[in-house]
Each structure stands twice: as structure tokens, then as C-alpha cells.
N, C-alpha and C positions, 0 to 999 in steps of 0.2 A: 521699313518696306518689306513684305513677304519673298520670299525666297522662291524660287521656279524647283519645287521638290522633283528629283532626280532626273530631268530631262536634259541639263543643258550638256552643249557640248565644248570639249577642252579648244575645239577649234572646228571652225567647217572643214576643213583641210579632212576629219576625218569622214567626206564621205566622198570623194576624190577617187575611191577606188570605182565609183560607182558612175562617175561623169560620163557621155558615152566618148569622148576621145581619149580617156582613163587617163589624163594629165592634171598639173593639179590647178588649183586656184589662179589669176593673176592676178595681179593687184590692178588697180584701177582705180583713175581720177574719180572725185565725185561728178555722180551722174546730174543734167538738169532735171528740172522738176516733171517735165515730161516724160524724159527716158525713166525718171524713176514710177511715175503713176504707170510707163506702160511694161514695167519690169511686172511687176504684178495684176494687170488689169488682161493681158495680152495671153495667147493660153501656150504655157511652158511644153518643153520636152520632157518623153518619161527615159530616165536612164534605165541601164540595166537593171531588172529586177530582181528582188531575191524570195527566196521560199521563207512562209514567216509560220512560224507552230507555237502556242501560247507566249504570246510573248504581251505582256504587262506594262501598261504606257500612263504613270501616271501627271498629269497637269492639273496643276492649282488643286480642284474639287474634282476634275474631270478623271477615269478612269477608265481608258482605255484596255480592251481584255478582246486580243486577236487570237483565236484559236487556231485558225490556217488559213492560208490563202497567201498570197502577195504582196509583197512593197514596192514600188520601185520611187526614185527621185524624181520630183520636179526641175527641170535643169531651162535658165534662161541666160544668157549672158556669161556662161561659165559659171555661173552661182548656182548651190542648190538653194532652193525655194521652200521643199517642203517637200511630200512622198504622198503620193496617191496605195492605198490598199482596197484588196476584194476577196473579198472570200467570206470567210465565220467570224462574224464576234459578237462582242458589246460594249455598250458602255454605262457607267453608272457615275451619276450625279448627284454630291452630297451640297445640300444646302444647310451650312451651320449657322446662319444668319435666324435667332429666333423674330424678328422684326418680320419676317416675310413670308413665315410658315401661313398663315392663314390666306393670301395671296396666291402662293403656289401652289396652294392647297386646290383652292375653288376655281384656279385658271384651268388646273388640269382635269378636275373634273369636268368642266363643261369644255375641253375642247379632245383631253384623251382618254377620258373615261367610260366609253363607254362599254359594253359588256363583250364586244369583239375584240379590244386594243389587249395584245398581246403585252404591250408595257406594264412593270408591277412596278407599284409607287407604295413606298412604304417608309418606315422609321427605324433608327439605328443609335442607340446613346443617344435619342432626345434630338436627332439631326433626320430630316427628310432624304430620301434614296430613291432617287428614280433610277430605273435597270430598263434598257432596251436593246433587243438585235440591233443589229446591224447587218449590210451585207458589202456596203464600203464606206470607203472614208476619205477627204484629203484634209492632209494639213500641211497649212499653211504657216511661215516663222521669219522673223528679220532677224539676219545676226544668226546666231547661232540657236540651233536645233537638235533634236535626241538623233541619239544614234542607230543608225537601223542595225538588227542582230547579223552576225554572221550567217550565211547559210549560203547553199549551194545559187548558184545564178539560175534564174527563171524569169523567162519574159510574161511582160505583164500586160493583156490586151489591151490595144489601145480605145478602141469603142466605149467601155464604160468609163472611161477618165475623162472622155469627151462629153460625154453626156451628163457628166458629174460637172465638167467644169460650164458646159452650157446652162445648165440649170441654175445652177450659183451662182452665175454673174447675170439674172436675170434682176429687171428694173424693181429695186421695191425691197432687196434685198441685202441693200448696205451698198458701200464702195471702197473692196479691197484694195483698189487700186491706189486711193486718194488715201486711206486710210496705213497702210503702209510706207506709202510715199512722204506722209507727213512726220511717221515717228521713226523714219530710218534719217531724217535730217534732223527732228528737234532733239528726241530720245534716245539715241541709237543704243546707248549702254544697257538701257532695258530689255527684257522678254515682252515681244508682241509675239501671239500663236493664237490661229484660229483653224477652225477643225469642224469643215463642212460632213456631218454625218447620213447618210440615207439609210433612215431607222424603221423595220418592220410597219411598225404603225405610221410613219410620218419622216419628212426632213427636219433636220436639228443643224445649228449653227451655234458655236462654241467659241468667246473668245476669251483671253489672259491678255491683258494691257495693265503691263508695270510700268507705262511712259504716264500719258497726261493725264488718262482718267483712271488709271491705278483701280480698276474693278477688274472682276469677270462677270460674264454673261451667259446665258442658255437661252436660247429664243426657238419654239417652235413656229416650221414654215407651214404654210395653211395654204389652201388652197384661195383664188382670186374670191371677190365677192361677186356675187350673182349681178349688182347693176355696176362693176367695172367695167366700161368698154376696151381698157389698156392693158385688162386681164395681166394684173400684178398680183403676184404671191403677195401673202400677207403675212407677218412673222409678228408671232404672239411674247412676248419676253414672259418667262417662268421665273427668272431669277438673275438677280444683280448684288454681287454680295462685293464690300468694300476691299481692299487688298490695304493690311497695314492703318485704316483708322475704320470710324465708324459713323454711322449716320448724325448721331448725336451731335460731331462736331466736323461738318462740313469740311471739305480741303477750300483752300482760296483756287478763284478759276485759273490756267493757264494765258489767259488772255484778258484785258477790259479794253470794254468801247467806253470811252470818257468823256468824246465830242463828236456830234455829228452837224457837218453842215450842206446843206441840200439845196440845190437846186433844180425844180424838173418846170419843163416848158412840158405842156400838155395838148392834144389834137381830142378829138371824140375816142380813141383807141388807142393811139399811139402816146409814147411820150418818149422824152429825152431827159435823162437825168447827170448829175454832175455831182458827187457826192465825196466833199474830202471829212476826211476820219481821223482823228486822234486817239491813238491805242498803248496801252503798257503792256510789254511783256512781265509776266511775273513770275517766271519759270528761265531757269539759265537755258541757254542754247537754241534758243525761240528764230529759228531761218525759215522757216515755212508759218506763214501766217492761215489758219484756217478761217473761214468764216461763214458763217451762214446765207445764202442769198438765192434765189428761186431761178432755177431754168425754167420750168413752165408751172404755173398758177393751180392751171388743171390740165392734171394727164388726159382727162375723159374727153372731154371739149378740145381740146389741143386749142386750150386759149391762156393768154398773159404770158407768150414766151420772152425773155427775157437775153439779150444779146451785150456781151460787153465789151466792148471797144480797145478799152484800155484798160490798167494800173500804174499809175505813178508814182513814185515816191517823195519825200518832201524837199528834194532839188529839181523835180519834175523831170525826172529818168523814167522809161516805160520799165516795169516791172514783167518778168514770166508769170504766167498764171495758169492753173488753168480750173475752169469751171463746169461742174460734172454733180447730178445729184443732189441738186439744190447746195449744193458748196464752193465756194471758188478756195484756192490756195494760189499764194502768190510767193514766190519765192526774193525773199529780200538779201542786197548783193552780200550781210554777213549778218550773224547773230545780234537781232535788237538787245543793246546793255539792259538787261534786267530794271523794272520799277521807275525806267526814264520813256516819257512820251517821244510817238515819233508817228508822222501822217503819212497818210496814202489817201490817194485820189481816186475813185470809180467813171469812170465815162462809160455808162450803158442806156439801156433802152429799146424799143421795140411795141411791139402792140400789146401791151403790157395792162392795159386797162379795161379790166372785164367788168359788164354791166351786168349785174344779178339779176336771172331770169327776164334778159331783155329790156330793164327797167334804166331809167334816164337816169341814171347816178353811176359812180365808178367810187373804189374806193382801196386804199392802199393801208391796210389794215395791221394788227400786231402781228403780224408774219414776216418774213424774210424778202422784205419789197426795196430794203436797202442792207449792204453786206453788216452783217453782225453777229458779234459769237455766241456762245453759249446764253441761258438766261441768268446765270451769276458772274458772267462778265459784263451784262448791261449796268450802268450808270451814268447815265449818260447827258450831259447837255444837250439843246438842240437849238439851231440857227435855220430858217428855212426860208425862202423864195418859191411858191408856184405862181407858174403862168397858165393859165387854162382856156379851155373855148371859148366864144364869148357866151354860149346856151348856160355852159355850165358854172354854178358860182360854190368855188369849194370853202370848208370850212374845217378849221383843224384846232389842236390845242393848244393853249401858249399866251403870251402877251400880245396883239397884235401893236405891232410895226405900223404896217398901212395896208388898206383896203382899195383899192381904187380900179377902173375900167380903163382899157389902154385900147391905142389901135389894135392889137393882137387878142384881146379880149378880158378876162379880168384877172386880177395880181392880188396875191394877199402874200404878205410878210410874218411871220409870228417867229417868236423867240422863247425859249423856258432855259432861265437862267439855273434852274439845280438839277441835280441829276433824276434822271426820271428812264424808263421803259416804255415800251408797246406804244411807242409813237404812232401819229395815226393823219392821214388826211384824206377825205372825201371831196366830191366835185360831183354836181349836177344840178335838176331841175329844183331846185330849193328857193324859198322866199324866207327871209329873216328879220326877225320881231328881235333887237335888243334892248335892254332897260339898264341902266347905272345906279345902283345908290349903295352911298358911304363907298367907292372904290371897288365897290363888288360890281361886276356887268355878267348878267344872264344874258344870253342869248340862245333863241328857236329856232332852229330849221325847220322847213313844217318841207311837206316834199309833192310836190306836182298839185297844187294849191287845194291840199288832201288835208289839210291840218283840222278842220272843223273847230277853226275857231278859237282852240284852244289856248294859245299863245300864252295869252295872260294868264291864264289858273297855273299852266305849267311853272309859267317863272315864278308865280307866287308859291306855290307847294317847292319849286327848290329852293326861292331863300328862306322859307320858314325851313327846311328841312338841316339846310346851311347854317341859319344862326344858330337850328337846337348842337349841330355839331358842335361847332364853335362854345358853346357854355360848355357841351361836354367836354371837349379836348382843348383844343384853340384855333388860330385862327384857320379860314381854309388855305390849302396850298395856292389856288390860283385865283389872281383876280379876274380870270374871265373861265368862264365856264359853259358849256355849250351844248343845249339839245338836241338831238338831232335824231330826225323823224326814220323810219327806215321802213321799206314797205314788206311786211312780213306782219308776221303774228308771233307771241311767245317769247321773246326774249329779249336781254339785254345786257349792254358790254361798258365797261368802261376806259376807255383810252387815258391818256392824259389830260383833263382841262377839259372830258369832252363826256357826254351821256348819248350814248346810241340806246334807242327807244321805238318799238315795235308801233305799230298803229292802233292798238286799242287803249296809246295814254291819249291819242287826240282824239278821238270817236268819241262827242257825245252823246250818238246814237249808234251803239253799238250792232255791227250784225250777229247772226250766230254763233262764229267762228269765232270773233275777237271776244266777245263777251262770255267764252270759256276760258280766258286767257285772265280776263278785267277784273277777277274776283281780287287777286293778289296783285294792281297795280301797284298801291302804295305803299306798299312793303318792296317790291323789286326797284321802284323808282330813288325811292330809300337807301336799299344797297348798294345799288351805283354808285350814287352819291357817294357813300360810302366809302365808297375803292380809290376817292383821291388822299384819303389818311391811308386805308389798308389796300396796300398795292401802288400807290404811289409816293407818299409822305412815307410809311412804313413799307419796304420794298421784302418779296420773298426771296432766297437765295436760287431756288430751284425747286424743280417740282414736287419734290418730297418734303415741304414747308409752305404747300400753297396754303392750306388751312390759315396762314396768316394773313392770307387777302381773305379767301372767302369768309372760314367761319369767323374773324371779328367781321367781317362787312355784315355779317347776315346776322349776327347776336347785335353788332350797332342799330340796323335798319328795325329789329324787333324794340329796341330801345326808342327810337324813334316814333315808331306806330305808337309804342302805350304812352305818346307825350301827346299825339293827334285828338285836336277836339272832335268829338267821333268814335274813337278807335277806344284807349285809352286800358286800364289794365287788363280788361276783359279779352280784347283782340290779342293780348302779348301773351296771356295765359295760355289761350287755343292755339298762338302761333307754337308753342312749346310743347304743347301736348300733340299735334299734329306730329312736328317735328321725332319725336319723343316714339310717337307710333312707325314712322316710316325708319327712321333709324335703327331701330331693334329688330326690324323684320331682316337688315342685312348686317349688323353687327358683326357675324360669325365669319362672312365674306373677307375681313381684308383691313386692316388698319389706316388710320386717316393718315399716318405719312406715306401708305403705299397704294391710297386709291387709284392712283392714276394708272396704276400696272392691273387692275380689273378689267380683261376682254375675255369675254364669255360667245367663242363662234355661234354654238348653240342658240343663243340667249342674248344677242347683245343690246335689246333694250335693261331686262335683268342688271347688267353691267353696268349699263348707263346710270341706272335708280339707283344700284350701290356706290357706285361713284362718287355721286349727287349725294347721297344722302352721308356717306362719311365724310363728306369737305366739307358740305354747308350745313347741317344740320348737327349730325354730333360733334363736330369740332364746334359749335353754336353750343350746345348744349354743355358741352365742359367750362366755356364760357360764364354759363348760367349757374353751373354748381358753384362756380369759382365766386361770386355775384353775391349767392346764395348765401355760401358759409364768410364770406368775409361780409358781408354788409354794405351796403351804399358807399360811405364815405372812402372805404380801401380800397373797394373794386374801384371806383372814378380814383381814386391813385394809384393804384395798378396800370389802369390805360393810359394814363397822361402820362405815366415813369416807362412806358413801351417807348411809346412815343417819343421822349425826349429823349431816352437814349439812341434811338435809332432814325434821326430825323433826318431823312433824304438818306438813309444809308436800307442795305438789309437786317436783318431780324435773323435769330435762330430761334426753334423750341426751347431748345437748353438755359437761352439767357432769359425767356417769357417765363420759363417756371422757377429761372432763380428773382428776377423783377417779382412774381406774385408770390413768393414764398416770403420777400421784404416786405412788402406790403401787405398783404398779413399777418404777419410774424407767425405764419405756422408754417410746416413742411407739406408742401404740395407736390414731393416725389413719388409715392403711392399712388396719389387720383393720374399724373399723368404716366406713371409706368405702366398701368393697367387700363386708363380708359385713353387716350393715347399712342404710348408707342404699343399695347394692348389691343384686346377683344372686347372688352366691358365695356359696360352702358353707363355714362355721370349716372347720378341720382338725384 
């Protein structure tokens, strides 16, 4: 683990001289989990301040450089917290991380680059430097913190600390409060330190977590976007570099969800949920459980807010909680033993169910609609009960249980016995066409009796698309699989057991709009498909290894097309050469484990196409090289040896390039150090 270079201190005790009742520390029980979110949430006192003339501050990459002006102490409870400064400095930001140069690179162009931004971004030994004014600062620290220098006492106004600390605890912006609150009870021996900046050209937010996620961060704050009505800042991340490992070989998460069992009774808006959890701590000291789970759906709309009642624990004790920031924490009465399950119970609810653009369906989708941790903590079984209106008949992924219509209206059961993500269930105006053969059950949703008819071609195009997988890999993950209509244009998702499907797969007669979209059905209808091997049977760790859902789903789905009577090698050629042209035009942008950190203020359709274009298309295309130079017979053993090593489990890059280096028996460290964790185009 990295080391907190020169900041820490031998004791808080050494800033006691500075407290404003100048006594020192007391000791003190642990606080609860509220007193502790509003230790840091709540806005501190400034102690006496002191006069500060170059004094040199540096954290992790971070380099603090105060030429004059003020410090004084954040003081809350008797504790210092951290020191607000104003006056002259800077700071400069070294990213030694070569994985993320091309990233930081083109983020800062299109959002600080322009020919007014006083910031100079440059290079130093082969390491990126970004350098900017300042004119304050606070930093914030758990545990112990740098020492402020000697110097004569000078008060420190209080007006800009206020408006420093108003601004940073504005929505949209993190939550210090829960974020601290969490690693002063799991982590406490670590360095947490973040270090809100107000930088000449922009605000900056700076954190060092040596606790659970052992990174540091830089995120530039942005101004709202023009159709926010909740006018929330918007913070860009420049740079996330590991503390003590590296990308290559992922850390295990602090947390898994390993079961979930659900129950929600449903109205047309409202619902009531009952959701007990089976979780492993895998981190010693784990007393504050975090989790993922939504206060409100949409800020904009102030619709899907989300009210929880309770927490339980697995003697059915109420648990402290609190939920803030689309997170709840729940404080459990001591440290879960490490690597051993243990339940908690959710009782929430509320009008929670938003109809898209008006439209007679709801749907409860791969987001944080039930409490869950990070996305390399999912693995998860699932056990589910809905009861819905009677207008509405929902349809979800899984084995179904039972089907049936009750006084209350209709009930479906389903269950998925291996661990799986991005659980999903829908409810509305749907009519459904299922078909069975050999064990396999297709089933339709067509939606507001909009389907045109399609029913049947669709189920036919998925189980031919299902058996060509099947010879390719084996068998599919679920016995039931599910179309499902969505009234929109342009896209599609895939849940578990489930295919959400825009309205130009059912329009036989396409209008205008859809039939810009209808060129590439068979090919998208394909990748879906797809996502129950990659993405669900093959799971990714986190978002820096999604290429392992998208680009094999999108190099399977091209494998697929050139098997179409119809299609056949011609279609897969063009699909490659297309691919091949859109991919090279943003190559230089940003690497395919670090698409997802491409936001371009300027530009953000730009960002989107580079995005797009390094998950699904060139990670597609290294695919294709890989194909290429081993040959038919080792590429289909290369996939099925993914595969079988990683069934129902995650996937890394590191083990996919040591699997295809077996199975070709060549070294395939070169193509993926360069076209990969690289800039380079396959060939």
C-alpha cells in the first residue's frame, strides 16, 4: 500500500494549539452513524488562523504550493477536520498512470483548453502536469492530518469559507459526509484527504483513499447542463490512478451482494418493496455497510422518490441507516467476520415508478432500484415476487415460478439460480406471444397492441440466432428469454433472461424515423442476444473491462450476421470495415479500458461516438485480429476456454490475453499492450 508522502501527523493533538478554546483533544466514545455523516456534512468552525508564506503541501500526486495568505482549522466536536486557506497559490497534478494519458489528455482539451484557461498542462519524465492558480482551498482529512506551519496568528475571514463550503456541498458533487462517515468506522487506520480547490479557470476536487478504494482522484467541477432544471454542477474526472496495484489486476470488491430476494406489491406509481440481502464482507473491519440505492430516479422531474422505512438485520433488529445521495449506510451493531454471509432486510417504497415519456409501462431497470454495491460486488442470485395492477402485466428475467391474475391484480414469480447482474423487471400495457421447443421458451412483449404482427419472426430470428450461439459456445444460460417491445427508437439493452427492443424490430412498415434506425436490426438484435454469454454467463469486473461484454457481444453478433441466409460474408466484411473507419477517427482520444472516463463539455456527442466506438468496435476489432492470425479452429477455442473458465463468475483482460496466448500458442502481449491498454488500431 502507498505511503501518504510527508503529510501525516504524529498526532491531531498537534493542532490543539489552534482549537478556539486552545485545550486539547478529548477522547470520545464512538460516534453513531449520524453524528458521524453529520461530523463532516454539517459546516465546521474556523479556529484561529495563522499567516501562511510558501509553504509546500504535498499529497499522493497532489502539490499543494501556498505562497501567502491564511490557514486556519476546521474545528467540529473538538476535532480538527481539516483547514480552509486564501490567498496565493497553486497546485500541480502529476499523473504517472501511462494507461490514462490519452484520456486526460483529450478530457482537458475539450473542457480546459481553451485559449483563455490560464491552466498549463504539460509533461515532465514521460508523466502528465497539470499546474493551476488558485485563490483557496479546504482540506478535508480523517485521523490524522499535515501540520499547519508556525506563524504569527491571523484571522481568517469567514465569508469565503462559507461560500467554499456552500458550493461543495452542493448536490451532484459527491457526499462528504457519508463518505467519511463510512471509512472513519471501516478504515480508520488509512489516509482519507480531499481537497476542495477554487482554481483560476474552474473548481477542482481532489481525493487520496488509502481505505476501500485505495485510488486518488482529480475531477473537474463544470458548470449545470443547459436542460438541468436541478441546475447541478457537473464534475468531469481527469484522472483516477491506483494506489499500491494496478489496472491489470483488479483489487477484489470490499463488499458482495450474493442473494437477493424481492418482494414489491405495485399500484400505477407507487410501490412497496421488501427486499432481504445476503452480503460477504471481504475487507476486515466492514461496520458500515455502503450500498447503492436511489433517493430520487430523476432529479429533473422530481419523480421515482424512493422512502425507506427500515433496515434489519438477520434476527430482525432495526438497524441505523442513513440514506443520502442515492446511498444508504447502515450501521451494523459490530464488524461482519470477514468472507462469512450475513442478511439485511430493506422495507422501502414510494412513488417510485416512472412511466417514460407518459407511456403505459414502468420499469425498474439495471440501476440502483434495490440496495447494491459496487458493480464488482454483484453476483448475485435472485428470488422475486411482483404483484402489479391489474392494467399492467409485468415481465422480468428468470425461470418463471408462476404467472397468474389474483384479486389484486397480476403476480408473476421468477427465479435465477446462478449469479447474475443488472436485474431487471418491467410492468404495463404488454400482450405476450410465448413458444417452447426442446426446453428453450421465447417469449414477446409487444406493447400497446403496437407489435405489427411480428411475434413470430422475432421468436424465430432469436432461436436461430440462440442455436448458431450454442454450436459456437454452448448451451444458452437461460431457459426462458424475453422480448420486449419499448416504445422509443434506436436502441437496445440487455438485462438478464431479457431483450429490450426499440420499435423498428416490430414495424413491418417502417415510418421515417424507425427505418433510420432498421438498417442495423440484425446485427443489434444479435448483440443482445449476445450479452446473456457476454455480460451475463461471462460477467465484467467493473467499468474499466466492460469491452468484455460489449466488444465480444458486438464481434459475436458480426459472427452471427455472416452465418444469416442473406447476410453472410459480405455483410461481416462491411460490418468491419465500417467499424474499422469509425474507430480510427477517435483512436488518439482515449483507450478501451478508459472509455468511459471520455466527457467532452464542448463536444459531448464527440464523446459519446468515442466512447462507442472504443468499447464496441475496436475492442470488436482486436477480436477480429485475434480470429484472423489464429484461425477458425483456436479462435472458437479461445471463446469456449473464456468461457469455461469464467462461467457465471468475472472475467479480467490479463486472464483473456493469457487464455488466447494458449490457444494459439503465440504471445499476444504486444497486440494487447498497444492496441488495448494502447492507442493503436488491430490490423
Amino acid at each position: 500500500m502507498m505511503a501518504l508522502p510527508s503529510v501525516r501527523l504524529a498526532s491531531i493533538l498537534a493542532l490543539a494549539f489552534l482549537l478556539p478554546s486552545g485545550g486539547r483533544l478529548r477522547a470520545q466514545s464512538r460516534p453513531s452513524l449520524l453524528e458521524q455523516v453529520d461530523t463532516y456534512s454539517a459546516r465546521p468552525a474556523l479556529g484561529t488562523g495563522v499567516a501562511i508564506q510558501n509553504w509546500r503541501l504535498p499529497i499522493g500526486n497532489l502539490t499543494l504550493t501556498l505562497e501567502r495568505g491564511t490557514c486556519a482549522p476546521l474545528v467540529a466536536g473538538g476535532k480538527a477536520l481539516g483547514f480552509h486557506f486564501a490567498g496565493k497559490g497553486s497546485f500541480t497534478y502529476r499523473s504517472q498512470d501511462p494507461l490514462e494519458r490519452a484520456s486526460f489528455t483529450s478530457n482537458f482539451k475539450h473542457i480546459l483548453g481553451s485559449p483563455l484557461v490560464k491552466a498549463t498542462f504539460g509533461e515532465d519524465k514521460g508523466n502528465l502536469l497539470l499546474t493551476e492558480s488558485i485563490s483557496r482551498l479546504t482540506v478535508w482529512f480523517a485521523g490524522s492530518g499535515p501540520d499547519l506551519p508556525q506563524g504569527p496568528a491571523e484571522n481568517l475571514p469567514i465569508q469565503p469559507f462559507q461560500e467554499d463550503w456552500a458550493f461543495f456541498n452542493r448536490e451532484g458533487l459527491g457526499d462528504r459526509g457519508q463518505a467519511f462517515a463510512t471509512h472513519l468506522s471501516n478504515t480508520p487506520a488509512q489516509a482519507l484527504i480531499q481537497v476542495e480547490l477554487q482554481g483560476e479557470d474552474s473548481p477542482f476536487i481532489y481525493t487520496f483513499d488509502e481505505g476501500a478504494s485505495r485510488r486518488e482522484y482529480l475531477y473537474c467541477v463544470a458548470n449545470p447542463a443547459p436542460q438541468d432544471t436541478a441546475h447541478r454542477p457537473r464534475t468531469v474526472l481527469l484522472s483516477e490512478q491506483p494506489l499500491g496495484w494496478n489496472w491489470k489486476f483488479p483489487l477484489p470488491p470490499p463488499l458482495s451482494l450474493i442473494a437477493v430476494d424481492i418482494d414489491l406489491k405495485a399500484g400505477k406509481s407507487e410501490a412497496a418493496l421488501t427486499v432481504k440481502e445476503t452480503l460477504v464482507a471481504n475487507q476486515e473491519g466492514t461496520q458500515i455497510v455502503a450500498l447503492n440505492l436511489y433517493n430520487q430516479m430523476d432529479r429533473a422531474s422530481r419523480s421515482g422518490t424512493y422512502q425507506v422505512a427500515r433496515v434489519l438485520d438477520g434476527e430482525g433488529t432495526p438497524l441505523p441507516f442513513h440514506h443520502r445521495s442515492n446511498t444508504i449506510l447502515i450501521q451494523l451493531p459490530k464488524a461482519a467476520p470477514t468472507g462469512q454471509p450475513f442478511s439485511l432486510t430493506f422495507e422501502y417504497g414510494g412513488p417510485i415508478l416512472v412511466h417514460p415519456r407518459g407511456d403505459n409501462y414502468w420499469e425498474l431497470g439495471v440501476e440502483p432500484w434495490f440496495p447494491q454495491p459496487e458493480l464488482n460486488g454483484q453476483a448475485y442470485t435472485v428470488h422475486a415476487l411482483f404483484q402489479t395492477h391489474p392494467d399492467d402485466i409485468p415481465v422480468s428475467g428468470g425461470k418463471t415460478i408462476r404467472r397468474e391474475k389474483t384479486g389484486q391484480g397480476n403476480l408473476l414469480e421468477v427465479r435465477i439460480d446462478h449469479p447474475t447482474q443488472f436485474f431487471t423487471v418491467m410492468a404495463g400495457a404488454y400482450t405476450l406471444m410465448e413458444e417452447t421447443r426442446d426446453g428453450q421458451t421465447i417469449r414477446v412483449a409487444t406493447y400497446a397492441d403496437n407489435g405489427g404482427r411480428m411475434e413470430q419472426r422475432l421468436q424465430n430470428i432469436a432461436r436461430q440466432t440462440i442455436s448458431y450461439y450454442e454450436q459456437l459456445f454452448e448451451k444458452f444460460p437461460f431457459e426462458e428469454f424475453n422480448v420486449i417491445q419499448v416504445n422509443a427508437v434506436g436502441f437496445g439493452q440487455a438485462p438478464p433472461g431479457m431483450l429490450k427492443i426499440t420499435n423498428e424490430a416490430f414495424n413491418a412498415k417502417s415510418d421515417i424515423l424507425s427505418s433510420f434506425f432498421i438498417k442495423g436490426i440484425n446485427q443489434r438484435f444479435a448483440h443482445e442476444i449476445a450479452h446473456q454469454y457476454w455480460g451475463h454467463l461471462v460477467k465484467m469486473p467493473s467499468h474499466e473491462e466492460q469491452w468484455i461484454t460489449e466488444s465480444f457481444a458486438n464481434y459475436t453478433s458480426a459472427l452471427a450476421l455472416r452465418s444469416m441466409k442473406g447476410q453472410g460474408p459480405t455483410a461481416f466484411e462491411g460490418l468491419l470495415s465500417s467499424w474499422r473507419n469509425q474507430a480510427s477517427a477517435y483512436a488518439d482520444a482515449g483507450t478501451i479500458p478508459l472509455a468511459n472516463r471520455l466527457r467532452w463539455l464542448d463536444n459531448p456527442r464527440g464523446s459519446f461516438l468515442a466512447r462507442t466506438t472504443l468499447l464496441y468496435e475496436k475492442g470488436a476489432l482486436l477480436l477480429a485480429a485475434l480470429h484472423k492470425d489464429m484461425g477458425d479452429n483456436a479462435f472458437a477455442l479461445f471463446m469456449k476456454s473464456v468461457i469455461a473458465n469464467f462461467r457465471w463468475k468475472t472475467a479480467t483482460t490479463a486472464s483473456i490475453e493469457q487464455l488466447a496466448t494458449m490457444a494459439g500458442r503465440k504471445d499476444y502481449g504486444p497486440l494487447f499492450r498497444d492496441c488495448y491498454w494502447g492507442t493503436q488500431m488491430p490490423r
